[in-house]
C-alpha positions as CSV (number, residue, x, y, z in Angstrom):
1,X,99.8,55.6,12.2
2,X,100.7,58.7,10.2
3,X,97.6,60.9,9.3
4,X,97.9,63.8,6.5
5,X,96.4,67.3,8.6
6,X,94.6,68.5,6.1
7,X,92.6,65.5,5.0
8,X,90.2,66.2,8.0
9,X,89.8,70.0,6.9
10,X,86.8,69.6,4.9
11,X,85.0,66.7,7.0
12,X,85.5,69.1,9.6
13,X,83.6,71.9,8.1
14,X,80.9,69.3,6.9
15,X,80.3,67.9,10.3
16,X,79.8,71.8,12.2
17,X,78.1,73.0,9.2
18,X,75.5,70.4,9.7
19,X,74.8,70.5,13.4
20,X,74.3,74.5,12.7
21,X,72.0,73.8,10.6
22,X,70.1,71.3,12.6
23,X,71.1,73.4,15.6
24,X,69.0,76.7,14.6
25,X,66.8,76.1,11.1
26,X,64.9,72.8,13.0
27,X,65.1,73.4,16.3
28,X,63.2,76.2,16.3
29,X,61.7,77.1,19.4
30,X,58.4,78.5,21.0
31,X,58.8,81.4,23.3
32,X,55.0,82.3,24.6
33,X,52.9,80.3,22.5
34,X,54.7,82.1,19.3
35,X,57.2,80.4,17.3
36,X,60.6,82.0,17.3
37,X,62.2,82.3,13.2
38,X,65.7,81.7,12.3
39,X,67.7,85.2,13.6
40,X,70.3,87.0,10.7
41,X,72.6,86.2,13.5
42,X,72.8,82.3,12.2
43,X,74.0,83.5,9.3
44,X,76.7,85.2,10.9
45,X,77.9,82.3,12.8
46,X,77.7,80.0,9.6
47,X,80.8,82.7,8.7
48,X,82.5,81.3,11.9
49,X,83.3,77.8,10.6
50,X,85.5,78.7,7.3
51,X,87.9,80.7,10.6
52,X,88.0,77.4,12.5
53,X,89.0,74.6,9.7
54,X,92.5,76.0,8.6
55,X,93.1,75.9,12.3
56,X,92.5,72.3,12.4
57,X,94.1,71.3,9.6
58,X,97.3,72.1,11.1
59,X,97.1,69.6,13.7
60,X,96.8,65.6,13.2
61,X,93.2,63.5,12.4
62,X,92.5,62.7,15.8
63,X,93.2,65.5,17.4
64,X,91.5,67.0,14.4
65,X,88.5,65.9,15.1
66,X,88.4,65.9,18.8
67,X,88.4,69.8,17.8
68,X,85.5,69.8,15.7
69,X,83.9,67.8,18.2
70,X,84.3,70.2,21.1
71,X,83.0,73.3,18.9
72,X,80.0,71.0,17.5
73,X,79.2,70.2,21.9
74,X,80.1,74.2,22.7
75,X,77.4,75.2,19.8
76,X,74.8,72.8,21.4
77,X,75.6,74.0,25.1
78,X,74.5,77.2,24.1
79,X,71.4,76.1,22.5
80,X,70.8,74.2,26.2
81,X,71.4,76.6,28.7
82,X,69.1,78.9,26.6
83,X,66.1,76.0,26.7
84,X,63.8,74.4,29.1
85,X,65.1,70.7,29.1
86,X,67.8,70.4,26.5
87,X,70.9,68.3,28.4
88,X,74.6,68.6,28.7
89,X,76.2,67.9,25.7
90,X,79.1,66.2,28.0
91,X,77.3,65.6,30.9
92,X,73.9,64.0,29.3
93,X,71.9,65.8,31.6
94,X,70.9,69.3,32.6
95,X,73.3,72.5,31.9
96,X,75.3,73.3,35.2
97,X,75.1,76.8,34.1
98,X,71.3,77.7,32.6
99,X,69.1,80.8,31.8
100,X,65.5,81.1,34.4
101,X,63.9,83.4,32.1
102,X,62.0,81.4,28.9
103,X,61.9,85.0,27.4
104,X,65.3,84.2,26.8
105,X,65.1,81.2,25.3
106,X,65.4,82.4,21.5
107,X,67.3,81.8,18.2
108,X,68.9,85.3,18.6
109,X,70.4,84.9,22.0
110,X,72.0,81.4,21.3
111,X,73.2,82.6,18.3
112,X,75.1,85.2,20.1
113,X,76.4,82.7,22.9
114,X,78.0,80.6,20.3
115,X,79.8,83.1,18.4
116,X,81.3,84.5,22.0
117,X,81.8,80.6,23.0
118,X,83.8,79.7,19.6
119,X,85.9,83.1,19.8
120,X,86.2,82.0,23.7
121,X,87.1,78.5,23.3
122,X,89.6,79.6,20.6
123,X,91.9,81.7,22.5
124,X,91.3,78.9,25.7
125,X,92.9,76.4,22.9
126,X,94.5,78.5,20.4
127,X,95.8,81.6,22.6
128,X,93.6,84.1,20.5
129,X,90.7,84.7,18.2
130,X,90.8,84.5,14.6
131,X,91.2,87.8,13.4
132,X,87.7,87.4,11.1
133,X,85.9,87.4,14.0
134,X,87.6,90.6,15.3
135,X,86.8,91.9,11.6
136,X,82.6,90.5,12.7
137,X,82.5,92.3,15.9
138,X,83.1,95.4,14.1
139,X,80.6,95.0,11.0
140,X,78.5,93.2,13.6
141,X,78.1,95.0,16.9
142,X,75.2,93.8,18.1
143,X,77.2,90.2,19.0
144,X,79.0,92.1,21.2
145,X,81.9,90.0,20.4
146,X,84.8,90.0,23.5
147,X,88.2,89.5,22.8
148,X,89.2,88.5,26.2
149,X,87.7,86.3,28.7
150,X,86.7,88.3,31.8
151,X,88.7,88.3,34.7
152,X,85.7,87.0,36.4
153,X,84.8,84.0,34.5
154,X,89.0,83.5,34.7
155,X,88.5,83.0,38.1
156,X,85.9,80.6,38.4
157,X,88.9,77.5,38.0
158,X,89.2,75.1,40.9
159,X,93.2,73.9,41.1
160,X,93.6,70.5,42.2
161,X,97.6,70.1,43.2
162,X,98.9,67.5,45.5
163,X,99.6,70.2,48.1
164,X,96.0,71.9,47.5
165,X,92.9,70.7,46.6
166,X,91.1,74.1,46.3
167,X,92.7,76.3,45.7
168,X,91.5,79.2,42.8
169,X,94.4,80.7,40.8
170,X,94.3,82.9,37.9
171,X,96.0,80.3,35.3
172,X,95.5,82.0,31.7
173,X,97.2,84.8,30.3
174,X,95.3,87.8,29.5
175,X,94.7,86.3,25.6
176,X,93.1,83.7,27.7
177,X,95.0,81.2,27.6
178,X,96.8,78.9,29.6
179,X,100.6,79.4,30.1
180,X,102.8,76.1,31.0
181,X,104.9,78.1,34.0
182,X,100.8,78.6,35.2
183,X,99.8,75.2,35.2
184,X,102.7,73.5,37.1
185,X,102.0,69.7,38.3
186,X,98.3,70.2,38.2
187,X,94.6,69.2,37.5
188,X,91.3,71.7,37.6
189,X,88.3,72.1,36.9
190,X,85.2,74.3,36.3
191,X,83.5,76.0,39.6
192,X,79.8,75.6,38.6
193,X,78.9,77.8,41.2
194,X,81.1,80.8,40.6
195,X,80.1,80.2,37.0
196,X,76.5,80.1,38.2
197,X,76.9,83.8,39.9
198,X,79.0,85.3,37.0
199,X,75.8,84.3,34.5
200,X,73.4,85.4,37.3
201,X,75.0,88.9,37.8
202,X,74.9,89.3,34.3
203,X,71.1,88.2,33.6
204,X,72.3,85.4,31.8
205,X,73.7,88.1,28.9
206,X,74.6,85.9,25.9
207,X,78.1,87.1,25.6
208,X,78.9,86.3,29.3
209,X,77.1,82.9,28.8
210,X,79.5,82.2,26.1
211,X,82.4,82.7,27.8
212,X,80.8,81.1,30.9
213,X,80.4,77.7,28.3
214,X,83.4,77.8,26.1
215,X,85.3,77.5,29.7
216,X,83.2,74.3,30.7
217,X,84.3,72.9,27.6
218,X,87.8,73.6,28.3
219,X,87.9,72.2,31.5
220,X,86.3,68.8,30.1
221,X,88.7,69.0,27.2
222,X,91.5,69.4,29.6
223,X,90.7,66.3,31.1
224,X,89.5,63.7,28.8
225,X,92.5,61.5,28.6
226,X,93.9,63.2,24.6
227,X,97.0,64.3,26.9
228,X,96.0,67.9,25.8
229,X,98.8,70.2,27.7
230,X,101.2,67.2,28.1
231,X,101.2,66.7,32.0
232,X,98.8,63.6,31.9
233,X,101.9,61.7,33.0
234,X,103.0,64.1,36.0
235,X,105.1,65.8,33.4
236,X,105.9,69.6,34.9
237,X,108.9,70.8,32.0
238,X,108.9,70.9,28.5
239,X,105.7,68.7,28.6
240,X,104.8,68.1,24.8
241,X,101.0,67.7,24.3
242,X,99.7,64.8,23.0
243,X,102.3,62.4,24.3
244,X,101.4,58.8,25.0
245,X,100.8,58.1,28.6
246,X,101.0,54.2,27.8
247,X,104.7,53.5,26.8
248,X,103.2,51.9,23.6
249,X,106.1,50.3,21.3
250,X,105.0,48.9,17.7
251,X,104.9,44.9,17.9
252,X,106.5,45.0,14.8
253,X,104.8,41.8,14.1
254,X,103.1,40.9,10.4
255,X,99.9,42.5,9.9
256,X,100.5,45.1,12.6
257,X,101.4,48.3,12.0
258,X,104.9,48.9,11.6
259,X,107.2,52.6,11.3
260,X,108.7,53.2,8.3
261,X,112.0,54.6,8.0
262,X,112.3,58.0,6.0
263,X,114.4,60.3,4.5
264,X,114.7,63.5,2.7
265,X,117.5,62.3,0.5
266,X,120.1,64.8,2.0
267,X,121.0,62.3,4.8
268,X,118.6,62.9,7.6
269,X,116.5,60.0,8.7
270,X,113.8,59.7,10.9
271,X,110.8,57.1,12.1
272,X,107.3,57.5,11.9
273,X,105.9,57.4,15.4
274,X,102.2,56.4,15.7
275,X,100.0,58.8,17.2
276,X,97.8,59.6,20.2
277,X,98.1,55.4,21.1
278,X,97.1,56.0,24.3
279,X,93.3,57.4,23.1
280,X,92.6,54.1,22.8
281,X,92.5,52.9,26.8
282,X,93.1,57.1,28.5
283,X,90.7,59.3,26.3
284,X,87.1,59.4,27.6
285,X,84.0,58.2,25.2
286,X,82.3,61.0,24.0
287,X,78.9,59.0,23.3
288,X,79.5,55.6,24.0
289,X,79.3,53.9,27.8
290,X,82.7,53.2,29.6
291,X,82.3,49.5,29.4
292,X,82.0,49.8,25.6
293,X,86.2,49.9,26.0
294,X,85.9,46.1,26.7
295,X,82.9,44.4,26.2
296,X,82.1,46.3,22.5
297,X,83.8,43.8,19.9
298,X,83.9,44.9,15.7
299,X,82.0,42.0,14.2
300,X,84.3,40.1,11.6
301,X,85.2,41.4,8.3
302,X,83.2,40.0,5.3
303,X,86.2,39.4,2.8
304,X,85.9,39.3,-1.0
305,X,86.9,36.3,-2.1
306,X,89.3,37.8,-4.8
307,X,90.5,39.4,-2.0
308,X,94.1,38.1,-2.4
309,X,94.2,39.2,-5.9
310,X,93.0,42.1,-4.8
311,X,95.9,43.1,-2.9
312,X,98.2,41.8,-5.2
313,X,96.5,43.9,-7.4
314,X,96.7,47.2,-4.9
315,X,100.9,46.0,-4.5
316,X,101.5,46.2,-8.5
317,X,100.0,49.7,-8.5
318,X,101.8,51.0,-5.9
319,X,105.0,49.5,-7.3
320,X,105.1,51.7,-10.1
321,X,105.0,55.0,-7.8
322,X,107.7,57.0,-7.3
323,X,107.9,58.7,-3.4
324,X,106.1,61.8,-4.5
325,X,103.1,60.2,-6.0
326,X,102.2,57.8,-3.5
C-alpha cells in the first residue's frame, strides 16, 4: 500500500480544527455558578494547527493520522484534568494527573495547557518546537510558552529493561527528545505519581500541566504497537521506525495487493513495500474494544451491477495516462 504524504495534510487540519472548536466554543464551562466565555487564548491555539500539518504531511497516511490523533487526545487531556468528571482520552476514565481546585477549571487555563502540551508533544516527537510558536511566546507572553521540557517532568519516566524493571533515567536530550543511544533494548512508561507531585508543586500551573500531559501521551504513543522508535522487535541498532513486527510478505495472489516494480528511467529500480502491515494485529484500538480485532466483520459490499463495465471502463482511462499523470 503506497499512500501520497500530503493527501492527509488538509484532513488533518479539518479533523483538529473541529475538535477545537467543539473543545472550547461548546464545552463551555461553569466555574461558581457563572458561566466561563470563550478566552482570546482559543484563538491563539487555533494559530497552532497551520504549525502542525506541514509536519505531518512529511510522513505516510497512517502514521499521518495517528499524529493528528494524538494532538486531537493531548487537546482534550487538557480540557480533562482541568474539569470535574471529564475522562482520559486514552484511558476512558479519570485523568491520572488532575487539578483540585474548580477555580481552575476555565477556558483560559486549558487553553494554555494545550498550547504548552502541543509545543511539548512536538519536540517529544519531532525533537523541537515549531519556530511559530517560539515567534507566539514572544507576541504572547502570557502562555508562558516553554521551549524545553523540565528536567523534572523528564524524570518522571519509569525504564523497563530486562535487567531493571525500575529503574528512572533521564532518556531525552535537552530539545526533549528521545535519543536512540538513550533508549537501548527498552520499554517505559509514565510515573503517575512523580507526575502527580511535579503538577502539585506547581499548583497545577497550566504550563507545567502541559508538559506533565503531552509526556503521558508520549508514553502511550510509545507503546501502542505503530513500531514508533523501531525496537518493537528487540531491535537495539539502526532500528528504523515503523518497521513491521510481522514478517508480512505480499500473497501476490489476484485481487490482493501486489508491489509494483519502478523506476526513474536512469536505471535504478526499486519495489513498493506496503506500509505499517503490522497495525493491523500490533497497534492498539484507539476507540474500539480489543475483541473488535476478531469478532468485528465489514458487512459485504453492495456491487453495482454494471460493475464490470465499470472497471473496464476505470482500465480504458487509465490506459491512456502517461506515468506522470496517473
Amino acid at each position: 500500500m503506497n499512500h501520497h504524504p500530503a493527501s492527509w495534510r488538509k484532513p488533518a487540519s479539518k479533523l483538529m480544527l473541529t475538535s477545537t472548536v467543539l473543545l472550547f466554543s461548546v464545552g463551555k464551562t461553569t466555574v461558581n455558578g457563572q458561566q466561563q466565555q470563550p478566552a482570546p487564548e482559543i484563538f491563539y491555539l487555533l494559530q497552532t494547527i497551520p504549525t502542525l500539518t506541514p509536519t505531518f504531511g512529511k510522513y505516510e497516511t497512517p502514521m499521518a493520522s495517528r499524529f493528528a490523533n494524538y494532538y486531537d487526545s493531548t487537546w482534550w487531556n487538557c480540557v480533562a484534568a482541568y474539569s470535574a468528571d471529564y475522562n482520559d482520552s486514552f484511558t476512558k476514565i479519570r485523568p491520572a494527573v488532575v487539578s483540585s481546585d474548580s477555580s481552575a477549571y476555565t477556558t483560559a487555563n486549558r487553553a494554555k495547557c494545550v498550547v504548552q502540551a502541543t509545543a511539548s508533544l512536538n519536540a517529544f516527537f519531532f525533537g523541537g518546537i515549531p519556530e511559530y510558536l517560539r515567534t507566539m511566546e514572544e507576541k504572547f507572553p502570557e502562555l508562558s510558552i516553554q521551549s524545553e521540557v523540565p528536567d523534572d517532568v523528564r524524570s518522571c519516566i519509569v525504564v523497563v529493561t530486562e535487567a531493571e524493571e525500575n529503574d528512572t533515567k533521564n532518556l531525552f536530550s535537552s530539545s526533549g527528545r528521545m535519543t536512540e543511544t538513550d533508549i537501548g533494548n527498552t520499554t517505559f512508561r509514565a510515573d503517575d505519581i512523580c507526575l502527580r507531585s511535579v503538577a502539585a508543586q506547581s499548583n497545577h500551573d497550566p504550563t507545567i500541566m502541559g508538559h506533565v500531559i503531552a509526556l503521558q501521551t508520549y508514553a502511550y504513543a510509545v507503546n501502542d504497537g505503530y513500531n514508533m522508535l523501531g525496537q518493537d522487535g528487540g531491535c537495539t541498532v539502526n532500528c528504523r521506525p515503523y518497521a513491521d513486527t510481522t514478517g508480512y510478505t505480499p500473497k501476490g495472489t489476484l485481487g490482493r495487493w501486489r508491489p509494483l516494480m519502478e523506476e526513474n528511467e536512469r536505471g535504478f529500480y526499486y519495489k513498493q513495500e506496503f506500509v505499517t502491515p503490522h497495525i493491523g494485529q500490533k497497534a492498539k484500538f484507539r476507540f474500539l474494544p480489543e475483541s473488535d480485532r476478531v469478532n468485528r466483520l465489514v458487512r459485504k459490499p453492495s456491487y453495482s451491477v454494471n460493475r464490470e463495465s465499470e472497471i473496464q471502463e476505470v482500465i480504458n482511462q487509465m490506459g491512456q495516462l502517461d506515468d506522470y499523470k496517473k
